[in-house]
C-alpha positions in Angstrom: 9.3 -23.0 14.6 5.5 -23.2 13.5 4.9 -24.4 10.1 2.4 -22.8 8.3 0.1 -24.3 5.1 0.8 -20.8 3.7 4.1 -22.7 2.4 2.4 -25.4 0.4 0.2 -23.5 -1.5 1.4 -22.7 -5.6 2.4 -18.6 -5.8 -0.1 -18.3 -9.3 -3.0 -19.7 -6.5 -2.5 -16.3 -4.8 -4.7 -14.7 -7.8 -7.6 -15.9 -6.3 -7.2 -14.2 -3.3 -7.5 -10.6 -3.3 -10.2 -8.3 -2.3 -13.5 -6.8 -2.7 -13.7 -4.2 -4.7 -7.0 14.0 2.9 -7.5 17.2 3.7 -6.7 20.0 1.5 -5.0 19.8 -1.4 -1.8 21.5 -2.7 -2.5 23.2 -5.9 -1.0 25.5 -8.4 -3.8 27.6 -9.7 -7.1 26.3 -8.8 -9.1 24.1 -6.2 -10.5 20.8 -7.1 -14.2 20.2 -6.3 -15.4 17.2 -4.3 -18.5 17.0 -4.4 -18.7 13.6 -6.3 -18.4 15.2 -9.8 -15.6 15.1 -12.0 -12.9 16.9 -9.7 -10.1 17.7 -12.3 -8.9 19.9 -14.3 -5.5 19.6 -16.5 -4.0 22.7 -14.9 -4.6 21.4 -11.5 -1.4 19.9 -9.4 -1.2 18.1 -6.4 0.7 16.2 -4.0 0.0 13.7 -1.1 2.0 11.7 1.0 1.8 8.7 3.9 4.2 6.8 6.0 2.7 3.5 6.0 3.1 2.1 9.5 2.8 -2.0 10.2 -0.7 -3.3 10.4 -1.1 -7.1 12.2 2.7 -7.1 13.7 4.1 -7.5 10.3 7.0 -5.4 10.9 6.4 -3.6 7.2 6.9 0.2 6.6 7.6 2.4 4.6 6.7 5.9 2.7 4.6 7.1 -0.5 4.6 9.7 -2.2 1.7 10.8 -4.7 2.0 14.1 -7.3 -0.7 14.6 -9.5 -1.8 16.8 -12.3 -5.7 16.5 -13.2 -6.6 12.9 -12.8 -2.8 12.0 -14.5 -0.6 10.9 -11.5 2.8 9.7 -10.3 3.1 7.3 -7.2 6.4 6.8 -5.7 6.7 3.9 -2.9 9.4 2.3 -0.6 8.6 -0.3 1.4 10.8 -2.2 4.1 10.7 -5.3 6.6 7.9 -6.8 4.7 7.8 -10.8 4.3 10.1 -12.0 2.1 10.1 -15.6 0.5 7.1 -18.0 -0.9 8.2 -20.8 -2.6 12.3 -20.0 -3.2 10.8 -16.8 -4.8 9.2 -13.3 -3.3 6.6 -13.0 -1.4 4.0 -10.8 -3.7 2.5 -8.0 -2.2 -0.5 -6.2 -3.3 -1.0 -2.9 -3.2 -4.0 -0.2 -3.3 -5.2 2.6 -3.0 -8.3 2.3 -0.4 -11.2 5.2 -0.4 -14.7 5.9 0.5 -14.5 5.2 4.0 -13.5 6.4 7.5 -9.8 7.4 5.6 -8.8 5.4 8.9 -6.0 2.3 9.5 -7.9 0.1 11.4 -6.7 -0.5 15.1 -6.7 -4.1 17.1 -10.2 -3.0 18.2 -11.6 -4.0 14.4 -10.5 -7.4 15.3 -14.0 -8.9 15.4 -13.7 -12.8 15.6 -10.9 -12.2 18.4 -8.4 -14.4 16.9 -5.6 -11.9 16.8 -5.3 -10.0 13.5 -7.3 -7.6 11.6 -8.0 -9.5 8.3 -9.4 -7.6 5.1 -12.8 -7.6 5.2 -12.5 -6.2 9.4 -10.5 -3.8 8.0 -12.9 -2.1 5.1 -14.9 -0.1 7.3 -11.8 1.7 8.4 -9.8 2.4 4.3 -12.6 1.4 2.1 -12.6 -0.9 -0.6 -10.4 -0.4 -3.9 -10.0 2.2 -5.6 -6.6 1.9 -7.7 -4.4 -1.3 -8.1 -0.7 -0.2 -7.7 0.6 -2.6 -10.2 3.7 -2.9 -11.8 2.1 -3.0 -14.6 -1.0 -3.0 -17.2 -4.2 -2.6 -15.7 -4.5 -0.1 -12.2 -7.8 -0.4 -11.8 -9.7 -2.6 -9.0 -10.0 -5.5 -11.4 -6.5 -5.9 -10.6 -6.5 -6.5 -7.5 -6.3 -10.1 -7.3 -3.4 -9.9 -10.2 -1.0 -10.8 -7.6 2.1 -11.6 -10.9 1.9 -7.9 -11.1 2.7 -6.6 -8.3 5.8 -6.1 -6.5 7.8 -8.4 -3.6 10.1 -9.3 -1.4 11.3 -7.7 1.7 12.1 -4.4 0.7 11.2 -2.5 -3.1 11.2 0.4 -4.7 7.6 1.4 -6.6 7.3 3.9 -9.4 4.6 4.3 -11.6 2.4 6.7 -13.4 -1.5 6.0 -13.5 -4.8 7.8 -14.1 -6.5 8.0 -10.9 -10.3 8.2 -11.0 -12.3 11.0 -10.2 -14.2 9.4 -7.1 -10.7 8.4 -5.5 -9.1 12.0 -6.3 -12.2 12.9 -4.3 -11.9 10.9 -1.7 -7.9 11.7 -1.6 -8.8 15.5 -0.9 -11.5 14.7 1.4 -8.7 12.9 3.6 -10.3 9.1 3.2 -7.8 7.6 0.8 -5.7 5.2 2.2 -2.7 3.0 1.0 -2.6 -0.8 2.2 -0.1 -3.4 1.5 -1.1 -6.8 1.8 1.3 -10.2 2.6 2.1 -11.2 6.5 4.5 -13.3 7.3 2.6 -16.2 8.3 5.2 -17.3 11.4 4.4 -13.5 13.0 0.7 -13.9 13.6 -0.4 -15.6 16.6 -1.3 -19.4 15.7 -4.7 -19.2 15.7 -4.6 -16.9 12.9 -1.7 -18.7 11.0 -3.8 -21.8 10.9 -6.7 -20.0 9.4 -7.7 -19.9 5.7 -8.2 -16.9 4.4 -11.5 -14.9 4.9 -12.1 -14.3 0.9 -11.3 -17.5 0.2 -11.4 -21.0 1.9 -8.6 -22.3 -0.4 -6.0 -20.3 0.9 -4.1 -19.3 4.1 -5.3 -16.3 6.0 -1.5 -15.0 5.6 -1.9 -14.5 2.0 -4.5 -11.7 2.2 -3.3 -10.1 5.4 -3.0 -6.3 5.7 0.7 -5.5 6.4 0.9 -1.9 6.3 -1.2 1.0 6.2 -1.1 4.7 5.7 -3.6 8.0 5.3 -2.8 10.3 2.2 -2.1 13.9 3.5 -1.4 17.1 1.6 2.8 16.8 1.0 4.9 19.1 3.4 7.3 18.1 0.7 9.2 21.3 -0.9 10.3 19.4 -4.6 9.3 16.2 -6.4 11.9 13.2 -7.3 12.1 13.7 -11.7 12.9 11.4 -14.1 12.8 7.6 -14.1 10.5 5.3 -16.2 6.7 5.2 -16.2 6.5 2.1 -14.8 9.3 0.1 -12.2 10.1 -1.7 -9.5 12.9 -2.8 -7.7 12.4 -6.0 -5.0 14.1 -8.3 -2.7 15.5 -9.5 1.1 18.7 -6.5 0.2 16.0 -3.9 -0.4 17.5 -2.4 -3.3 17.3 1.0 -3.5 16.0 1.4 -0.1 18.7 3.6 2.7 17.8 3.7 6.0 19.7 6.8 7.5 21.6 5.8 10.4 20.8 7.6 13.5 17.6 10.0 12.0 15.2 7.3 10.8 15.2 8.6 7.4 14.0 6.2 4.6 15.3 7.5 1.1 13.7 7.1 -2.2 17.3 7.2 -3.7 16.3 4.9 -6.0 13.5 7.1 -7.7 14.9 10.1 -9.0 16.1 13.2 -7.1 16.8 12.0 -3.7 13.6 12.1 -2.6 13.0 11.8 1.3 10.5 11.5 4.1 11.4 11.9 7.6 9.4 9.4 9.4 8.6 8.9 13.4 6.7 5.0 13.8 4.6 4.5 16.6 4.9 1.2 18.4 2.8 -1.2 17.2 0.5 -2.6 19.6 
């Protein structure tokens, strides 16, 4: 089995790492305005969703769900088959919200330097830079991006939170170009080239570290109801995926552990 420098590397050093900074929208009463203004009004609800589909042969999916009112917003996450140890402990994974761009998950094509993977900054002109931090807590903004304590990990979590989300990434939501990415590939999946680079935002660090895992494009929600309840902020993490069913037979990922039973029905491609 390769052995990867990703290993030796302290998880704290991972702060360093991160990151330069749909169509229409469901609505009760009124349409939001995109044309770069502010876009929101407090009467105003939405909801978006995305299945977020592995990016670089990580293996990682799973589904989001986004309900908004105004600019005031409520983002529901599960994500499965992720990496899942650094160090004895989880393997972090950041987590954005992407806009401004193409609204696209980039495809082997944007791998420019040939070695393999599509590493972050290949990736941009496909999702965008960052537009919203999906913390676990404090700060959601892209200054925390590279706050890599604060975001969730392991193999499989749950992700709830509530968060103001900007008026130029609402925009960018309804004009279909915000994406969700999750960051964190298992080092021993990517071909060895790769796995023996450091990482493209910085020389300090492996490659792996700042990977894009999984990706998804925000659509308007088909959804019928909303999961209620639970705190503002939460997260549930780890190689048993707490809170995370997969349906047997009907490839059905359940938010069970957010509310009201919440459900997408999801059809992955295979990855090429």
């Amino acid at each position: 089995m390769r052995t990867s420098k990703f290993f030796a590397v302290p998880t704290l050093a991972l702060g360093a790492i991160l990151l330069s900074a749909g169509p229409a929208m469901a609505h009760s009463d009124h349409e939001i305005q995109t044309d770069g203004a502010a876009t929101s009004d407090s009467s105003e609800s939405w909801s978006f969703q995305t299945n977020l589909d592995p990016l670089n042969n990580s293996g990682t999916v799973g589904d989001v769900l986004i309900e908004g009112q105004g600019n005031q917003a409520t983002v529901y996450m599960t994500v499965d088959g992720a990496a899942e140890t650094f160090m004895d402990g989880p393997f972090p994974h950041a987590q954005h919200i992407h806009f401004g761009a193409q609204g696209l998950c980039p495809g082997p094509d944007a791998d420019e330097d040939g070695d393999g993977v599509v590493n972050t900054p290949e990736g941009e002109p496909s999702y965008g830079g960052i537009g919203s931090s999906l913390t676990i807590e404090g700060d959601t903004s892209p200054d925390s991006a590279l706050a890599v304590e604060r975001f969730p990990g392991g193999s499989s979590y749950t992700y709830e939170r509530d968060l103001e989300i900007p008026d130029d990434v609402l925009a960018s939501i309804v004009d279909g170009t915000g994406v969700i990415v999750v960051h964190g590939v298992n080092p021993e999946l990517m071909p060895e080239e790769a796995a023996a680079k450091q990482s493209t935002l910085d020389e300090s660090l492996p490659l792996a570290a700042t990977l894009p895992a999984a990706c998804g494009t925000l659509t308007a929600s088909q959804m019928d109801g909303m999961p209620e309840g639970g705190a503002d902020t939460g997260v549930s993490g780890g190689s048993q995926g707490n809170g995370v069913a997969m349906a047997a037979g009907g490839g059905v990922l359940a938010l069970g552990a957010i509310g009201a039973g919440a459900y997408f029905m999801r059809q992955r491609p295979v990855e090429s």
